[in-house]
N, C-alpha and C positions, 0 to 999 in steps of 0.2 A: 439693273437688267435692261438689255437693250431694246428696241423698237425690237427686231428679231425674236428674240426669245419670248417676246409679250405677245406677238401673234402667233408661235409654235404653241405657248401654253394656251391662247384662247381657241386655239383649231381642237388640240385635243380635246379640249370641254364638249366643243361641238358636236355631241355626240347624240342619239336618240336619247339613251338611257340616264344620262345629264340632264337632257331637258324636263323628262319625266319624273326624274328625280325633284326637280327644283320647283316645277311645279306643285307633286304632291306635297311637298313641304310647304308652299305657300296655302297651298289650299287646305290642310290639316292644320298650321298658323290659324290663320281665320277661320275656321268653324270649330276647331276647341276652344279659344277666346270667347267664340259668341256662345257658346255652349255653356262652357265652364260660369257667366256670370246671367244668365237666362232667367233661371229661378229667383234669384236676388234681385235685378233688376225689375223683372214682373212684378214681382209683388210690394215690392219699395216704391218705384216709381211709376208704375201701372196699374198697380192697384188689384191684380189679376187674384181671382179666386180661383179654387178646384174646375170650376167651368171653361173659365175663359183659356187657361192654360191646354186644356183637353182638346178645346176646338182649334188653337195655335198647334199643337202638337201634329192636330187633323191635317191641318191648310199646311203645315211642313212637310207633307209625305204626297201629297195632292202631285207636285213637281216631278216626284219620282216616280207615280202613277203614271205621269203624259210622258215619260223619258222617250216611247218610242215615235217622239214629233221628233226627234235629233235627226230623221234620217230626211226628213224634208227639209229643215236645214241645212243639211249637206248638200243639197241642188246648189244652194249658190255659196258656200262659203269650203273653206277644204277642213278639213276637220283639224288640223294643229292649229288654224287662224279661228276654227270654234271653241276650242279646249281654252285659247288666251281671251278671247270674248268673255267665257263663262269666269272662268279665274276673275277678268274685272268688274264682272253683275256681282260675282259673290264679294267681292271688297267693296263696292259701292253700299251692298245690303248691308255688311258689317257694319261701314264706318257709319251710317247713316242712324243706326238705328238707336242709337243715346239719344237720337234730336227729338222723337215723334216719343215721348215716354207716354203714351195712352194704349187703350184696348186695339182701337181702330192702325193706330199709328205703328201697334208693334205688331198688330196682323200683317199688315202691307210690307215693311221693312223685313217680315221673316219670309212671307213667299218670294217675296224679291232674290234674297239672299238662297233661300233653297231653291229656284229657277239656276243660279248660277251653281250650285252646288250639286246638282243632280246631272245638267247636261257636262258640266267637268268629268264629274266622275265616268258616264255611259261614254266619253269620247276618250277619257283616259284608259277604260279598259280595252274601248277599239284598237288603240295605237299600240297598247301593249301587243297584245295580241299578234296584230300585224308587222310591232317592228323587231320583237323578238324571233329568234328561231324556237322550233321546237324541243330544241335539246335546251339554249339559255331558259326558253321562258319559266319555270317552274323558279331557278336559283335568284333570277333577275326579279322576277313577282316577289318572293319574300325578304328580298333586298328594299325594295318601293316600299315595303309595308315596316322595316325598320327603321327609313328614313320617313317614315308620318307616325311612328311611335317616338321616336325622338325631337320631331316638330310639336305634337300634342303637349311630351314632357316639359318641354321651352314655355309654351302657350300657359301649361300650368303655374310654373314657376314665374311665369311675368307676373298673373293674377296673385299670386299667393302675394310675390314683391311688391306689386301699385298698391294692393288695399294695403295690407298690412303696416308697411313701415314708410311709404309715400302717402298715404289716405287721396290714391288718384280718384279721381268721379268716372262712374261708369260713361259718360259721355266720352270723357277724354280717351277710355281705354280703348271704348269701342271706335275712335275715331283714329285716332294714333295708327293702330292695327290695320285698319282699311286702309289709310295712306301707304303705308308698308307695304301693304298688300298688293295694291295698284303700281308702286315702285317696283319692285320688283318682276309684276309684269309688264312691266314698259321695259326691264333691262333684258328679261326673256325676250320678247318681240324684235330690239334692235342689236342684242346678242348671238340670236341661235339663228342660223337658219333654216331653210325650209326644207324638209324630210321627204322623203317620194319612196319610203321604202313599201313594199309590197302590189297585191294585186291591187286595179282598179277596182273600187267598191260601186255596190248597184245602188243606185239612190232610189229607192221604194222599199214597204214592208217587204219583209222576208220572213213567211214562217213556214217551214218545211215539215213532213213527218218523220221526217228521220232526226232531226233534232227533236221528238217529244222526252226522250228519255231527260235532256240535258233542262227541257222546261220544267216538266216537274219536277225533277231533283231542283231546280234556281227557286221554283214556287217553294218547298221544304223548308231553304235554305231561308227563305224570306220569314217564315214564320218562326222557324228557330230562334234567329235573330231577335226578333219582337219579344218574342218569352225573354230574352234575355237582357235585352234594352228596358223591357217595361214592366216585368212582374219581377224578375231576380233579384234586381237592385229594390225594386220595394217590401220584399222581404226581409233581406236584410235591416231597411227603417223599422218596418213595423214589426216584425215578429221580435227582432233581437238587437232594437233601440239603437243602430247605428249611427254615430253623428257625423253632421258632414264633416267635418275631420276626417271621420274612419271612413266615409266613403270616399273621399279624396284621396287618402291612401291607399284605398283598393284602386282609384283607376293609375294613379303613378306607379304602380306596385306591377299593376298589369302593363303598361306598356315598357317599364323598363325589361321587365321579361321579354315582350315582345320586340322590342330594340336587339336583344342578343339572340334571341331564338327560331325567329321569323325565317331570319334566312336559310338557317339548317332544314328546317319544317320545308322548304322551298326546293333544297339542294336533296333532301330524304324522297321527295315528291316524284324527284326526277330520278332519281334511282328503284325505286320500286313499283312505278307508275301509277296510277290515279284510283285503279278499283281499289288495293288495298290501303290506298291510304285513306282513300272515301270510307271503306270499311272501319278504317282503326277510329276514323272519326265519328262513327256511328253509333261503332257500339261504347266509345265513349260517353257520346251523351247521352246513351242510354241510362248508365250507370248515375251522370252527372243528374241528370232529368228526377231519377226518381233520387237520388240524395237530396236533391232541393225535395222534394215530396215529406221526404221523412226526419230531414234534420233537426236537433235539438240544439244543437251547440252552435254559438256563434262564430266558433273558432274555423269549425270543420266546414260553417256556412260561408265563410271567406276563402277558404280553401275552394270550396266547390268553383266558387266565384271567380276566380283566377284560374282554375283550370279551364273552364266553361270558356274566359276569354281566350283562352290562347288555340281553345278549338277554332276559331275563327282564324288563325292564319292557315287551315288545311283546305280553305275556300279556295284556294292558290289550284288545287287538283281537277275543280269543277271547273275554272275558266280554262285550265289547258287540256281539259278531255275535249271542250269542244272545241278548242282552237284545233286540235288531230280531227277531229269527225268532219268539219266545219270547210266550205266550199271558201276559200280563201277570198275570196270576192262578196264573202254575205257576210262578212264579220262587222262590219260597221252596222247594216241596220239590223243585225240581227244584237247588238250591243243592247240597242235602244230598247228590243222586245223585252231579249230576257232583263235587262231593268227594271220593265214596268210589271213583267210576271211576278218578280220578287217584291216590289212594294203592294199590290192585292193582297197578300198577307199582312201589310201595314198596314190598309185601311180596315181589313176584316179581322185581326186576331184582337187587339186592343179593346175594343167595344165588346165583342161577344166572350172572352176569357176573363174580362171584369167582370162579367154576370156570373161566370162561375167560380171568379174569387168571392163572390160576398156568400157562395153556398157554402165553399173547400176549398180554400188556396193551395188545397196538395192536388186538387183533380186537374190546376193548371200544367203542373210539373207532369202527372201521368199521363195527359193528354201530349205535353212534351215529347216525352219516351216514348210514346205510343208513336207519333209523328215518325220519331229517329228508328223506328224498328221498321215502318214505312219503307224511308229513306236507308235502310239497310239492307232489305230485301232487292230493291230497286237496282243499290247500287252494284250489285253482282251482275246486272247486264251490261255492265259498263268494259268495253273493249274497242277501243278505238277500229275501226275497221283496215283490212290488210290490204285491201286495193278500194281504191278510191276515184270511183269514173263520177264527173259531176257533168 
């Protein structure tokens, strides 16, 4: 191939949705890795009990709470040269974190790593947003979200392959990975360049009242999440003796789903627009919510469990209702707010829903469905407005 053709094929790559692509796949790389071998390492080489683990889970969501400092950051950096910053805080936390194997050591190396990992995420939803049109963004969203389900897959099958049949040390995994990690954003940095699509963003908070509809439904959305993150899958252990094996299965099970399915769920999105398919997600987990309430079978509790995750690629409806409502100019620090709207349910649902697992682990789930009936009522005011004076 000649000099010529080598610069035609690297012009085409050049493109927003290339970059964002390669991104979320570095940054879904490194934080499945450090995910997938967390629990094992804590407790092997950290020595972590049920306490120490609770308060690291705490200090991990702390980052996603402050998400909406990104936009004072944005004073002096532009937001694609923050998004490659974050990418290299969260590879530094990765690689890093085999070295410090204690309590203290694996606090510091995990807010380090969720600092990168949160401002990544609040300045990749910005760009989306802004670098999409309104007609791409829905199909291009559940595209980004099959290329971080097929990165998660890789991330899995690396760990399955280093222990298993290399006996790699978790140092080396986790350090391997962060070098990758940081490669690859060096090749993004002196590969792509700089993007100027959309309007100029305001660099100060932005919280409007005509965005409250799209906050409380992102607040919903955060604690949904949580139930699902944090009680679903411990139902599964404790109620119907799941071994990690079988919960390893369930999350590869789940993103290969979400590898093929994501983007239809994305491409449907855009076709039938956002109330109804808010709705079809509603009253889904409504149904989902109290199944987990009532379930006896492990069979049908796996099923739940899978469907439950693929409800989360319909989140693709609530970022582009408000990219339509949304002053094209407030989309950056309005990224950061609704961020830290959705993790207040992080810090609030975990602690007070544990109190009500030790009374009724089913009253978790109907307080669930009670939420999504909420968030169902809600989402019928959802109609992008017809004229738009800002």
């Amino acid at each position: 191939m000649s000099r010529h053709d080598n610069h035609s094929v690297l012009a085409r790559l050049q493109t927003p949705f290339v970059f964002l692509a390669l991104a979320s796949f570095v940054m879904t790389l490194l934080f499945a890795t450090w995910l997938a071998l967390l629990n094992n390492f804590a407790i092997e080489q950290a020595a972590f009990t049920g306490i120490e683990i609770g308060i690291l889970q705490s200090l991990r969501e702390v980052p996603g709470l402050l998400a909406f400092t990104a936009v004072f950051v944005l004073l002096v950096l532009a937001e694609q040269t923050f998004a490659l910053i974050s990418l290299a805080i969260l590879s530094v936390g990765v690689a890093i974190t085999g070295l410090f194997p204690s309590v203290y050591g694996l606090y510091a190396t995990t807010v380090l790593m969720s600092i990168g990992f949160h401002y990544y995420e609040t300045i990749n939803q910005s760009l989306s947003l802004q670098w999409f049109s309104k007609e791409q963004a829905p199909q291009k969203l559940g595209q980004l979200l099959s290329i971080k389900s097929a990165s998660a897959l890789l991330a899995y099958g690396l760990v399955w392959l280093s222990f298993s049949v290399f006996s790699v040390s978790y140092q080396s995994m986790y350090l391997v990975v962060g070098i990758v990690g940081l490669l690859m954003v060096g090749l993004l940095t002196l590969l792509m360049p700089t993007f100027n699509h959309g309007a100029p963003q305001r660099k100060k908070l932005v919280l409007r009242k005509r965005y409250s509809l799209y906050y409380i439904l992102t607040f919903f959305s955060g604690a949904r999440r949580q139930i699902f993150v944090v009680f679903a899958g411990f139902l599964m252990v404790e109620k119907f003796g799941y071994s990690v094996m079988q919960i390893s299965a369930l999350y590869m099970l789940n993103h290969v789903l979400n590898f093929f399915i994501a983007p239809k769920i994305g491409a449907w999105i855009g076709r039938v627009g956002e109330r109804k398919a808010l709705t079809v997600e509603y009253i889904g987990l409504v149904f989902v919510f109290v199944g987990y309430a009532l379930v006896e079978s492990p069979d049908i509790a796996a099923a739940l469990y899978v469907i439950d995750h693929l409800f989360f690629a319909m989140a693709i409806a609530l970022k582009t209702y408000f990219q339509k409502i949304a002053d094209p100019k407030d989309i950056a620090a309005s990224a950061g707010v609704s961020f830290s709207i959705n993790h207040i349910a992080a810090v609030i649902i975990p602690a007070t829903f544990g109190i009500i697992w030790l009374i009724d682990h089913s009253w978790v789930f109907y307080a669930g469905a009670a939420l999504a009936v909420i968030s169902l009522i809600l989402s019928q005011k959802v109609s992008p407005p017809k004229n738009s004076n800002f």
